[in-house]
N, C-alpha and C positions, 0 to 999 in steps of 0.2 A: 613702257611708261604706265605707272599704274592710273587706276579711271579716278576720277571724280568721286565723292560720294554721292547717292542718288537724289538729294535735295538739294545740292549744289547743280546740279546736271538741269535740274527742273527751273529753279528757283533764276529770276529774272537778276540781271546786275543788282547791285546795294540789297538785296533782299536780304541779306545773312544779319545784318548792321539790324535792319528796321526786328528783324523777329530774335531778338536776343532775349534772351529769359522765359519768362513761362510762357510766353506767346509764340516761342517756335515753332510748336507741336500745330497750332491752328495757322498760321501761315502756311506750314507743310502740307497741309491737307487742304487748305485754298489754291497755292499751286499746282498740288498734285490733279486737282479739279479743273482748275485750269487748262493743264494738259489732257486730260480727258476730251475737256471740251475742243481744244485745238482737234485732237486727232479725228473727231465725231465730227468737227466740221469738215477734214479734211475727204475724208468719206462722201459727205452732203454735195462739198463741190465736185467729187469727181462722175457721181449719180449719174446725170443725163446722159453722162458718155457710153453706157456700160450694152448700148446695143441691142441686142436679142435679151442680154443678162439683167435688164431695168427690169426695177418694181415700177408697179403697175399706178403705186403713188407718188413716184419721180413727176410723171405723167400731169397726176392729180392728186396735187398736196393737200387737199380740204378731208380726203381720207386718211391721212395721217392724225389728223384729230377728232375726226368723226367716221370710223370708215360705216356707216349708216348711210350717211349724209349723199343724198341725190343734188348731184351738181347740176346747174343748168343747162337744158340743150346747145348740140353744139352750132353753133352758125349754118352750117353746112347741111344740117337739117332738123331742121326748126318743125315743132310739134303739131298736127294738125289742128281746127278749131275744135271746139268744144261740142260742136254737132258732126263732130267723124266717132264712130264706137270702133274700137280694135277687133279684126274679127284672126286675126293668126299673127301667131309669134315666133319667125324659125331664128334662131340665134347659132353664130357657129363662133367657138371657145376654145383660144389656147388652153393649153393646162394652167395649173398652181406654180407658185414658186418650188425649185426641184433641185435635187443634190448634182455636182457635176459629175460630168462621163465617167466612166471606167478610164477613160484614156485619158482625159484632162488630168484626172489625178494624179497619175502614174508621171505622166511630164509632171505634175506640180511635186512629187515622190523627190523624183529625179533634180531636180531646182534648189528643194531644201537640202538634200545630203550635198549639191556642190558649195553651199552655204557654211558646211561644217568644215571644208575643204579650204576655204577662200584663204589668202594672204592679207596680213594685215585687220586692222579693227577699224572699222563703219560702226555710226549709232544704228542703224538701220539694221544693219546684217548682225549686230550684236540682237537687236531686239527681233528679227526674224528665227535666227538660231536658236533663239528659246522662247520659238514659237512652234506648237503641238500642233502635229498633221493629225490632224482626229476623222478628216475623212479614210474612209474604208472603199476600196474598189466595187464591193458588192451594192453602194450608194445607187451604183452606174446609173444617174438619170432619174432614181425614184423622187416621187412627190415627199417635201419636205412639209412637218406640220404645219410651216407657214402657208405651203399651198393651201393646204384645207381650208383656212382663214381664210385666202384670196378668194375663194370657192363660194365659202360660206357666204359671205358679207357679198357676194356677187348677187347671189340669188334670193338676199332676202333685198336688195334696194332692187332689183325688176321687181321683185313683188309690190313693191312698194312702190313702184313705177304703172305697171298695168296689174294691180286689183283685181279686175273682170277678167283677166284672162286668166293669169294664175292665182285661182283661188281652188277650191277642195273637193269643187263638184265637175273639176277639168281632167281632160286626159293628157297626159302628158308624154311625148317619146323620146326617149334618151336613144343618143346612136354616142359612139365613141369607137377611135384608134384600139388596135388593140394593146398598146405599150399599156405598163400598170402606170405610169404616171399620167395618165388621160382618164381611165376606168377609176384611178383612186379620185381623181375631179370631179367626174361625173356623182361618186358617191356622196362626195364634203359638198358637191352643190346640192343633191337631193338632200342631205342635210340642215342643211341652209333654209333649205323650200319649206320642210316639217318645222322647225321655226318657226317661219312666216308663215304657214298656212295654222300655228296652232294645235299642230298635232294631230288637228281633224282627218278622220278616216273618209276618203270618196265612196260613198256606197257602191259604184260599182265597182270596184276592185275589191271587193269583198273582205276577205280575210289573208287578202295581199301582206305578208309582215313587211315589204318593200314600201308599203305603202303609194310606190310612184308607179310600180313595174319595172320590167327589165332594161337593164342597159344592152343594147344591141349593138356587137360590135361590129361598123363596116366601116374595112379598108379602103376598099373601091371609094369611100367619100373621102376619108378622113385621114388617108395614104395615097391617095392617088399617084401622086408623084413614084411613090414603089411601082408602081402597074402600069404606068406609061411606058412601053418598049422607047419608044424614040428619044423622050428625056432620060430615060435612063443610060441608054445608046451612047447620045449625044453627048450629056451632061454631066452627068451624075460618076459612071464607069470612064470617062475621057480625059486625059493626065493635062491635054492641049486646054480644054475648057477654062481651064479656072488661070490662062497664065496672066489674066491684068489681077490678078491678085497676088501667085507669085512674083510677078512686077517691082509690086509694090513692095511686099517684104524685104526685098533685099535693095529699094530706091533710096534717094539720101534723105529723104524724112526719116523712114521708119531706121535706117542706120543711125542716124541723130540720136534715137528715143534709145534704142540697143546701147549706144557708147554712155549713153547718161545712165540705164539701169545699171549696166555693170560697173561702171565709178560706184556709184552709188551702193552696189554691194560689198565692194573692194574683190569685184571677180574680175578675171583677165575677158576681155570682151568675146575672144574665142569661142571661151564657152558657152554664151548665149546667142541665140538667132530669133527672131520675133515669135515663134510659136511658145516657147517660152516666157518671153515677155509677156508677150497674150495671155498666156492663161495667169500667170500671176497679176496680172488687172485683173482677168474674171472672178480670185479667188476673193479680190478687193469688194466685188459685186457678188460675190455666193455668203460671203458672211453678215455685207449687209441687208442684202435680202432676206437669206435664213436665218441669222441672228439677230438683225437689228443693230450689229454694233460696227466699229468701225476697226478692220485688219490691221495691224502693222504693214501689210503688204501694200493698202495702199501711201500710207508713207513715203514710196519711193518713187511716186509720180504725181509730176505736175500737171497741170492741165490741160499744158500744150501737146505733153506726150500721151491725156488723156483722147483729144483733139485728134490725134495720128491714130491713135489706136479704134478710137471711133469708123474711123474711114478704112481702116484693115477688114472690119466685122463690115463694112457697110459695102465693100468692095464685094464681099463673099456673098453677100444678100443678094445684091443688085447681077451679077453674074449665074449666082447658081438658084436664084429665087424669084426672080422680077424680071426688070425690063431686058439683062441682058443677051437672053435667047427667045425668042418667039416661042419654042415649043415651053418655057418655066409658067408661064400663064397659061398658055393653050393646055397644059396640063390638066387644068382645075376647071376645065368647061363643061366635068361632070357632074362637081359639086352645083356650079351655076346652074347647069339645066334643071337638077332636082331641087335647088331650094326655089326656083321661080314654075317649076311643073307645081309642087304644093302651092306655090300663091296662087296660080291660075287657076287649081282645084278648089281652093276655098271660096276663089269669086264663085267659080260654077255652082259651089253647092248654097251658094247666100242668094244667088240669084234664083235658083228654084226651093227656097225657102226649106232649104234641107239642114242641119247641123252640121257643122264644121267636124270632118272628121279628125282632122287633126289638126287644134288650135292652138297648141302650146310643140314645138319639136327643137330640142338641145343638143346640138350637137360639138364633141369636143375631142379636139386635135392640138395641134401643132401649130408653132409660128412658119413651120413651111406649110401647113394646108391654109394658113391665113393669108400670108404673104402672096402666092400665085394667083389668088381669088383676087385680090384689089388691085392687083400688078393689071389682071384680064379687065377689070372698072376701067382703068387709067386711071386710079389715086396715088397720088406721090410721084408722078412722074414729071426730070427734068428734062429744060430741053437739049441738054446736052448729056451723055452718058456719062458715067462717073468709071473713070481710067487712074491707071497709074500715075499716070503723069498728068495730072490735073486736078490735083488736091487743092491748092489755092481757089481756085477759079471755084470750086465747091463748099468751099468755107460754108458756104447759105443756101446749102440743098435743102429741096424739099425730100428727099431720099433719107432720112432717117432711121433705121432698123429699129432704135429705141423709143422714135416717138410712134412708131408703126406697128409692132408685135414684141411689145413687152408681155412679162409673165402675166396672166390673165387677159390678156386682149381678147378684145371679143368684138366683134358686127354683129347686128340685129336688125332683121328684116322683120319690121309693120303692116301689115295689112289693115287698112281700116274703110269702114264703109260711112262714108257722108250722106247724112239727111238735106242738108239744106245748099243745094248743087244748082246752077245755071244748067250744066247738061249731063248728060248720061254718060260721058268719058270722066267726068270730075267726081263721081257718085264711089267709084273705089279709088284710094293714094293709097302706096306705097311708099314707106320712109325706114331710113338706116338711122341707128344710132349706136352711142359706147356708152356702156354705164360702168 
């Protein structure tokens, strides 16, 4: 059956009749616009879903048009008065927005050629089919230049948040992962900082070209999860661990969302199984993150199957990340002791009228060095564990992966000393926030 021509395909009923004569040309390029915009929007709705894979302005839409703009504290912790001075800054920082796995791609490799394979013609699978796999395996994970952006625009709104703390006469300690897509963060944030600080050199780092100092890399913070024998033991190397997530993949939701992508490509359903479908959602969420534009991939899901797919990635969080081993938080109780040993050190040294030796300290990881650390708070915690069989009942979790450790998430621990105190417990607060 031959196709449509490609104005006809676009072009809404009676539209042929209304753009006859020299107005076809401009109606052509108002539908064609049109569908742009559908597809842009279709992107837009599927956003919240995408998990660990969210931008960081799914989140916080006011930086999509300002990303400058300092949003207001969050409820959960509200700023101190105007007579507290900040006397330390320890912040701990997923990475930037980052290219997928070496492995994601190669499933997403493997996806597209069954694509060239399929029976039959899909609008979908025809516009997937002559769509260009331009990722490279050697991607595997690195920071994309949007990261750098998230990076940047991070560290000049803290500047612009606490002033006195980071401004050009401070010391600053960078710690970071050793993965390059943490190390290339840490540098688009010191970037960011020269920015906001003006370019001004600290006298005491003298002829620093760094001008910040060294990025110092430690695992034991910012990997711990690698170094833990017992999560790794348990967890991490344990085929049994993860089975409420294989559960799910093959339960009748996520078989629903499977029969609907492969109608939807005109492939036999055999061929696909959820790890597949998965990563063709994420490639929906890797282009619009790194690109800014919207995939044909995500095309081929709705919302509900967005919805399913949500709770696949939130399954794997909450099992191999959070609540659902006691040793995935108790992992991260090295990170906690050292960034609260630095806040007990700074009260000490304010109390014997000493300088803060270290008032500014950034540290940058992983949404798994994020996630263990607030898992050990109790933030996001329901009161019912999230299983396989209890997606419904979940609909309204507070367990979100995507509203929890999107690309750039970041916690920030305050230390501030108050002048105008009833007692001497109230004289130092400590307060978290995201910027």
């Amino acid at each position: 059956m031959p196709l449509e021509p490609a104005h006809r395909r676009f072009l809404p009923a009676g539209s042929a009749l209304r753009c006859a004569g020299g107005f076809l040309l401009l109606c052509l390029l108002a539908a064609l616009g049109a569908a742009e915009g559908a597809e842009r929007e279709a992107a837009e709705r599927l956003s919240p879903y995408f998990g660990t894979k969210c931008r960081y302005e799914t989140l916080h839409p006011h930086l999509l048009r300002e990303p400058l703009a300092l949003g207001p504290p969050q409820s959960g912790f509200p700023l101190p008065p105007a007579s507290c001075t900040p006397l330390q800054l320890n912040a701990v920082i997923r990475h930037g927005t980052r290219f997928p796995t070496g492995g994601q791609i190669k499933k997403l490799a493997h996806l597209h050629r069954l694509l060239g394979q399929r029976n039959g013609s899909c609008a979908a699978s025809e516009a997937l089919a002559g769509w260009s796999l331009w990722y490279r395996e050697d991607m595997d994970g690195q920071l994309a230049e949007r990261g750098r952006h998230d990076m940047s625009t991070l560290a000049r709104r803290l500047a612009a948040r606490f002033p006195g703390l980071l401004a050009p006469r401070r010391r600053f300690a960078f710690v970071s992962s050793h993965k390059a897509r943490c190390l290339n963060s840490s540098d688009a944030f010191r970037d960011g900082l020269r920015q906001a600080l003006g370019g001004q050199q600290p006298p005491e780092l003298g002829n620093d070209p760094t001008m910040l100092g060294d990025i110092k890399i430690n695992d034991t913070l910012m990997r711990f999860f690698d170094l833990c024998e017992k999560f790794v033991r348990d967890v991490d190397n344990n085929d049994e661990a993860m089975h409420e997530v294989d559960a799910f993949k093959v339960g009748p939701e996520m078989k629903k969302v499977v029969e609907r992508i492969a109608n939807n490509l005109c492939l036999p359903v055999d061929q696909l199984n959820a790890d597949l479908v998965q990563v063709a959602f994420f490639t929906c969420s890797f282009e619009l993150a790194i690109k800014n534009i919207s995939s044909p991939w995500c095309s081929i899901f709705s919302e509900e199957d967005a919805l399913v797919l949500e709770y696949l990635n939130d399954l794997k969080q909450y099992w191999k990340r959070a609540y659902g081993y006691e040793i995935n938080s108790r992992a991260s109780c090295i990170l906690f002791q050292d960034i609260f040993r630095n806040l007990d050190q700074a009260v000490l040294e304010s109390k014997n009228s000493k300088p803060i030796s270290s008032p500014v300290i950034l540290q940058f990881g992983h949404a798994e060095t994020l996630q263990p650390l607030l898992a050990l708070m109790g933030y996001f915690k329901d009161k019912e564990p999230l299983k396989a069989n209890n997606y419904h009942r979940h609909m309204n979790r507070k367990f979100r992966s995507g509203r929890i450790v999107p690309y750039a998430s970041n916690l920030v621990f305050v230390l501030y000393h108050c002048d105008q105190v009833q007692s001497p417990k109230e004289e130092y607060k400590n307060t978290g926030l995201a910027l």
